[in-house]
FIFIPA-17586 format. One record per residue: residue number from 1; residue in one letter; x negated, y, z negated of N, C-alpha, C in turn. Coordinates in steps of 0.05 Angstrom, whole numbers, plus 5000, padded with zeros to 4 digits. Each point is the difference from the previous one (the first is absolute). Layout:
BEGIN
num|residu|n.c1|n.c2|n.c3|ca.c1|ca.c2|ca.c3|c.c1|c.c2|c.c3
NUM|A|X|Y|Z|X|Y|Z|X|Y|Z
...
END
This chain:
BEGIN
num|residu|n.c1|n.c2|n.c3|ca.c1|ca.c2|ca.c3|c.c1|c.c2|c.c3
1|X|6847|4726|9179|5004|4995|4972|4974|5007|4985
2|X|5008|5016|4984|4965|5011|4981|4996|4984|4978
3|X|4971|4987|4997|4998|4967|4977|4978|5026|4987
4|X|4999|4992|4972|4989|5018|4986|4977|4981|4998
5|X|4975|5017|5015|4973|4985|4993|4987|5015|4976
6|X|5004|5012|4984|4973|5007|4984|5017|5025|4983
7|X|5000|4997|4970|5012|5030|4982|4978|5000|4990
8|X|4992|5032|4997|4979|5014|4982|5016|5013|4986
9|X|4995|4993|4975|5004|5016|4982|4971|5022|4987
10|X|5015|5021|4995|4979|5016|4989|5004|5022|4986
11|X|4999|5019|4980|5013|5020|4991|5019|4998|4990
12|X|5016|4977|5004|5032|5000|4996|5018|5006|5033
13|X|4984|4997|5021|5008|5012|5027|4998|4971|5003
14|X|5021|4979|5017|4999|4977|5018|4999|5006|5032
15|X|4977|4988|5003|5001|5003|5036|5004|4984|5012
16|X|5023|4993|5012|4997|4974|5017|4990|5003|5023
17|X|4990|4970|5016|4981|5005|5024|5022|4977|5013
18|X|5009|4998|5020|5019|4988|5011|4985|4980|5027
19|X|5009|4982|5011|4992|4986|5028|4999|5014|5019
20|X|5015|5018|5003|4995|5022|5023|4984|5028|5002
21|X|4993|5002|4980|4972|5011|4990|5007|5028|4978
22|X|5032|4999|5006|5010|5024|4986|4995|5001|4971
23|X|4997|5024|4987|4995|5006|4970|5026|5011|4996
24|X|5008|4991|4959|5010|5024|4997|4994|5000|4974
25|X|5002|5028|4986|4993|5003|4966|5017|5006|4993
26|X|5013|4992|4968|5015|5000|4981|4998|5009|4975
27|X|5009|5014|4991|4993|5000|4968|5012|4966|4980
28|X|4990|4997|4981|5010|4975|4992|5027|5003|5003
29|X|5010|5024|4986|5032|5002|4987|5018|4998|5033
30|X|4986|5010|5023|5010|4993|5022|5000|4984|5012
31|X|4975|4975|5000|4995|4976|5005|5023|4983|4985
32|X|5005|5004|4981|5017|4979|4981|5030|5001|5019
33|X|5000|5033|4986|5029|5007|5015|5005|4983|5024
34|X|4982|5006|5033|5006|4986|5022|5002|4975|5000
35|X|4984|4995|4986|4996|4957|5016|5005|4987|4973
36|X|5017|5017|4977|5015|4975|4978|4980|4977|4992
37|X|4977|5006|4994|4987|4967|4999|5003|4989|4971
38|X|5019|5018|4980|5001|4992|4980|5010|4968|4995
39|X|4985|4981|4991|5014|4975|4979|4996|4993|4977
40|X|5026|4991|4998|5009|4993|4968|4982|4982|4984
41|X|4987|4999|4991|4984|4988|4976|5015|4987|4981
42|X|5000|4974|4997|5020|4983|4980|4982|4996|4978
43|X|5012|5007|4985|4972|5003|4963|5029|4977|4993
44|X|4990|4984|4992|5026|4972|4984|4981|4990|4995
45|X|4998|4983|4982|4992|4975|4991|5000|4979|5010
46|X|4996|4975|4993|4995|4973|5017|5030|4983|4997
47|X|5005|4989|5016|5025|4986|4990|4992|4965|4985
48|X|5003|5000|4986|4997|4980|4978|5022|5002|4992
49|X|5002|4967|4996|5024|4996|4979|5004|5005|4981
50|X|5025|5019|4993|5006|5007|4965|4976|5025|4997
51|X|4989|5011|5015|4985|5026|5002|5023|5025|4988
52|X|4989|5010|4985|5016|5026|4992|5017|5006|4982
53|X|5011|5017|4992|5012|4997|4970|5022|4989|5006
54|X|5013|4986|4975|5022|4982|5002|5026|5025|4986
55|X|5028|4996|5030|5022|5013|4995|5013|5014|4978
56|X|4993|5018|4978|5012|5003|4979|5041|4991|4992
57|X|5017|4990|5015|5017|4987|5008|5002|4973|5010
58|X|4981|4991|5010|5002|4973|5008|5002|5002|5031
59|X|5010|5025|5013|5006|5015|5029|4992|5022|5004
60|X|5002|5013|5025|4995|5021|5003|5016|5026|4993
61|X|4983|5022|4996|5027|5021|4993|4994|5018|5018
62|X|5023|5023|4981|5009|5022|5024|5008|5026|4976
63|X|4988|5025|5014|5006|5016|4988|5034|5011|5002
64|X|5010|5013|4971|5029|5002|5013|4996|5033|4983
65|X|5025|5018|5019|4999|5024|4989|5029|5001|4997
66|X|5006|5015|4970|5026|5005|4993|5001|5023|4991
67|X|5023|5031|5003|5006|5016|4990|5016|4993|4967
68|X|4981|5014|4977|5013|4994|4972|4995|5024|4985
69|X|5017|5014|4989|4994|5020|4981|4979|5008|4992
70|X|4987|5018|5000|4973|5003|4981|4996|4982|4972
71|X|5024|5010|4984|4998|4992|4974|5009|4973|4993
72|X|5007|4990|5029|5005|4964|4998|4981|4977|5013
73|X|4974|5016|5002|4985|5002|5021|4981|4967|4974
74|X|4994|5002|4988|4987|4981|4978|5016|4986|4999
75|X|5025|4996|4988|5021|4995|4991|5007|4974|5021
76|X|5001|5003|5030|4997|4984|5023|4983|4980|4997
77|X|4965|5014|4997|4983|4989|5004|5003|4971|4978
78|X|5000|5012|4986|4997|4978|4977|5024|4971|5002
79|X|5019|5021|5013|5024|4968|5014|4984|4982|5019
80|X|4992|5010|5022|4989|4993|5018|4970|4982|4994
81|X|4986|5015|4976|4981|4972|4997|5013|4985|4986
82|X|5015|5005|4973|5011|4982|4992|5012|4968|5015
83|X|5013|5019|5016|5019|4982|5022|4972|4979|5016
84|X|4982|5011|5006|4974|4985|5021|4995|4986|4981
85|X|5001|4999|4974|4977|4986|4985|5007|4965|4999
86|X|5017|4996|5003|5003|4974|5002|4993|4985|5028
87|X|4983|5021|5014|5010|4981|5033|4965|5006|5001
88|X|4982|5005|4974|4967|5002|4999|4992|4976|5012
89|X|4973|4993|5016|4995|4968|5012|4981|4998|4972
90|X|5008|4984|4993|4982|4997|4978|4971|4984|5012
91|X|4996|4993|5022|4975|4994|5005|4977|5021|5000
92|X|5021|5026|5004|4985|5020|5003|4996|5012|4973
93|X|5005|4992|4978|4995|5010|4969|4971|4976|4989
94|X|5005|4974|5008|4976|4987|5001|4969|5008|5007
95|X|5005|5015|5032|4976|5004|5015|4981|5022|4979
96|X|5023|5019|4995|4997|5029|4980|4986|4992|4969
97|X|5003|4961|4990|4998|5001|4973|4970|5006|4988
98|X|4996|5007|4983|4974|5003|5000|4988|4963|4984
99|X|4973|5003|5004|4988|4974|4998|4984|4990|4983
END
């Protein structure tokens, strides 16, 4: 079993030096490729309570897609907020008031 003692990097060439004394060189883009060492980096914030903007609904949403005429295309829109506007969290018109 080969334990990787020692990577040189240099040039952009990785050389590994192995337990059994074997070398081998890589270009980075080939190094990455073979041995996947890519990980995910979590960029979030802290979890605190009540951290983050508050639901414009009171819940969560969801985008929705509908086929509508071109020229009925406004015409929708304006049903559709209309229709939302009563279900606003009003806590969230508070946070927005100015002071």
């Amino acid at each position: 079993m080969k334990i990787l003692e020692k990577l040189v990097i240099k040039d952009g060439i990785f050389t590994s030096i192995f337990s059994d004394g074997t070398k081998e060189s890589l270009t980075s883009k080939d190094y990455y490729k073979k041995y996947n060492t890519e990980t995910k980096i979590e960029r979030r914030g802290g979890k605190r309570e009540f951290a983050g903007s508050i639901h414009k609904y009171g819940e969560l949403t969801t985008n929705i897609t509908i086929r509508v005429p071109i020229s009925k295309k406004q015409e929708v829109k304006e049903l559709v907020k209309n229709y939302l506007k009563e279900y606003i969290n009003p806590i969230n018109l508070r946070r927005n008031a100015k002071k």
